[in-house]
C-alpha positions in Angstrom: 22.4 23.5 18.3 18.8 23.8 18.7 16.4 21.4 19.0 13.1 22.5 16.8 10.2 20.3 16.9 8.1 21.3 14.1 11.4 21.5 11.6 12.2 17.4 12.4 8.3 16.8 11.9 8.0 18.6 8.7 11.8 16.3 7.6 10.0 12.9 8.5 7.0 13.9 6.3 8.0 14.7 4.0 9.5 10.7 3.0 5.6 10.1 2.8 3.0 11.1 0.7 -0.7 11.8 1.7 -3.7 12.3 0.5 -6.9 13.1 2.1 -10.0 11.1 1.2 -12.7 13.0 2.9 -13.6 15.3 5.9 -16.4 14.2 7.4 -18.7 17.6 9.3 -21.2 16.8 12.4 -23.0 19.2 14.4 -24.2 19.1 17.5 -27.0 22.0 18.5 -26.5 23.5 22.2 -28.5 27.0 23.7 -26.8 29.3 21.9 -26.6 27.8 18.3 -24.4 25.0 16.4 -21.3 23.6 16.7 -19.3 21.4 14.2 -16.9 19.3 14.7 -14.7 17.6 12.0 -13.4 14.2 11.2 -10.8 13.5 8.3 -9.6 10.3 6.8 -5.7 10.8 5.3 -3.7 8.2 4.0 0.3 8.3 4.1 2.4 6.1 1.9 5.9 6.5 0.5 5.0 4.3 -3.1 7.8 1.7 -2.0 5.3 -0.6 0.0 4.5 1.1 3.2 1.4 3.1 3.7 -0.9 3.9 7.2 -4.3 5.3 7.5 -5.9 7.8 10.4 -9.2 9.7 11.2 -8.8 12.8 13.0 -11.0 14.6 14.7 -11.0 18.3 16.1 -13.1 21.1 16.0 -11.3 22.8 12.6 -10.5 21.0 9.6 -6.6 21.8 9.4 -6.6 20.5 12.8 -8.4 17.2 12.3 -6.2 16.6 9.0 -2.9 17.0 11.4 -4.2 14.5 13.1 -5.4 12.0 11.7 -1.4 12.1 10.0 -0.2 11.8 13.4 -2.4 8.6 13.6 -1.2 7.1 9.8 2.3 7.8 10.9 1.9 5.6 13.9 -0.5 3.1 12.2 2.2 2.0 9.3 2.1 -1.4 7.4 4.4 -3.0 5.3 2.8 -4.5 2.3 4.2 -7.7 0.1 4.4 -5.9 -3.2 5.9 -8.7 -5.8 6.5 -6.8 -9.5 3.9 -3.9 -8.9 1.1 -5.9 -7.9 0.1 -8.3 -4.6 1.1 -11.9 -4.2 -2.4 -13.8 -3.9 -6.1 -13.0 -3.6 -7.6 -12.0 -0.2 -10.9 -10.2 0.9 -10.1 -8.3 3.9 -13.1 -7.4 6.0 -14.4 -4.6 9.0 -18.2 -4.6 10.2 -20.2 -4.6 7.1 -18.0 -3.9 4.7 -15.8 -6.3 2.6 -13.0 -5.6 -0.1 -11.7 -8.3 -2.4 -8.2 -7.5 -3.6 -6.7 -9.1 -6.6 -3.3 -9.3 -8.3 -3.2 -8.2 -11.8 -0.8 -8.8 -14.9 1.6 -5.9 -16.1 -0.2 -2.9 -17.8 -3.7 -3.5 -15.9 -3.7 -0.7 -13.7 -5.5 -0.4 -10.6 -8.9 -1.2 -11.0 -11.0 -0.3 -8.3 -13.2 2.4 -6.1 -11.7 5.7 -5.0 -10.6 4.4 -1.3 -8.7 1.5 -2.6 -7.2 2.9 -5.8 -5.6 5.6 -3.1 -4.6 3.1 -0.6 -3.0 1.1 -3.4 -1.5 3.5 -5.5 0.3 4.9 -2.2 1.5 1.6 -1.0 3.0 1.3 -4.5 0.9 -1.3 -6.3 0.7 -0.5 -10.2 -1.6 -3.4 -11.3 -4.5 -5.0 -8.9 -8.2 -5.6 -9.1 -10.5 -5.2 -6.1 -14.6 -4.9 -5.5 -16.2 -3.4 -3.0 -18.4 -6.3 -1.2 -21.3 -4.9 1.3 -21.4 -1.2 3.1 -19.7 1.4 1.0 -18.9 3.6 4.1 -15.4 4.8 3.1 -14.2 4.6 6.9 -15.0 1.0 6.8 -13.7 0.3 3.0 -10.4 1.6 4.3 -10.3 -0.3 7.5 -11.3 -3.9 5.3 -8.6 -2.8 3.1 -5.8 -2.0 5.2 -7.2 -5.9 6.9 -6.5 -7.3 3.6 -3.1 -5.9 3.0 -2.0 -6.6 6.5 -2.8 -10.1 5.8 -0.9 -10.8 2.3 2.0 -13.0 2.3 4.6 -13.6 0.2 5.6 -17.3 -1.1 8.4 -17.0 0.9 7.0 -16.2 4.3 4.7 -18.9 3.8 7.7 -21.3 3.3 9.7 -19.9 6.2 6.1 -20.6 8.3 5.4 -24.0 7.4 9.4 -24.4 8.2 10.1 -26.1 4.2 12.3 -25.3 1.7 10.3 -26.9 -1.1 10.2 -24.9 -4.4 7.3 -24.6 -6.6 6.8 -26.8 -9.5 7.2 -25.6 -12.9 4.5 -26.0 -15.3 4.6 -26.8 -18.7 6.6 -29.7 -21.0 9.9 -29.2 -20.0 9.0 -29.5 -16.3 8.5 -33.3 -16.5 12.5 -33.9 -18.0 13.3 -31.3 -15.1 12.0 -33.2 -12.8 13.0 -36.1 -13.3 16.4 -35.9 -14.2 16.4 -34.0 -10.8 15.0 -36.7 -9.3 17.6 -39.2 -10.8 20.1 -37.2 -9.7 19.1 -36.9 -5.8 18.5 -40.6 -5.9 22.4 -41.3 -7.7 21.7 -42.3 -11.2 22.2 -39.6 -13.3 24.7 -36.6 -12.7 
């Protein structure tokens, strides 16, 4: 049996989807003329919660895009997604820029800018709203993005954090009979 390199990268990609959000070009002017170099930003997500982000940089585009997926592969998150959209509100933030992310109610969609609609979509949220607070510098959108998602917790982390087991109250009518019979019922009146 032979042991191909390239073959076992191209399998473990191929669980993820990417997408490029931009290739940056710079040039720097020596003696004898220009050079460019290139920088890419790719995003990798499989739709079922995980998703990672890289910049690559290299002297050829193709090169700088390989890249920057060997960086999102290493740089995977796992992020709380609770019936297609995130658990609570949270602005994550890098440098200048600042990102509020919002859950949304079925059918919404995602609202928001190109960078976190692709960063969303990939992580498999269906429905969220977010703004784009401060510097729009995509680089630094993602990075305040990918600071809010890291951040998110579900009701149930929280709970296992604060070490309780206390469950949410219910709203509404019918929660005040609920509660108290339940009540009654740990104290020994009613069963």
């Amino acid at each position: 049996m032979t042991f191909n390199r390239r073959n076992d990268r191209e399998r473990e990609t191929s669980e993820f989807e990417e997408k490029m959000l931009f290739v940056n070009r710079t040039s720097k002017t020596y003696q004898g003329g220009r050079r460019f170099r290139f920088a890419a930003l790719v995003i990798l997500g499989d739709r079922n919660g995980r998703v990672g982000m890289g910049i690559g940089k290299a002297k050829e585009v193709p090169v700088a895009i390989e890249k920057a997926k060997a960086i999102a592969r290493k740089n995977m998150i796992t992020v709380p997604v609770e019936n297609g959209t995130i658990p609570h509100d949270i602005v994550g933030e890098n440098s200048t820029s600042r990102v509020l992310l919002k859950p949304a109610g079925p059918g919404t969609g995602v609202i928001a800018g190109t960078v976190p609609r692709s960063i969303a979509e990939l992580a498999g949220i269906t429905n969220m709203l977010s703004k784009e607070l401060g510097s729009r510098n995509k680089v630094n959108v993602a990075y305040a993005v990918f600071d809010g998602l890291k951040n998110l917790r579900t009701a149930k982390q929280v709970r296992a954090l604060r070490g309780t087991d206390i469950q949410p109250r219910v709203a509404g009518p019918m929660a005040n009979s609920a509660t108290t019979e339940a009540g009654a019922a740990q104290a020994g009146g009613v069963q």
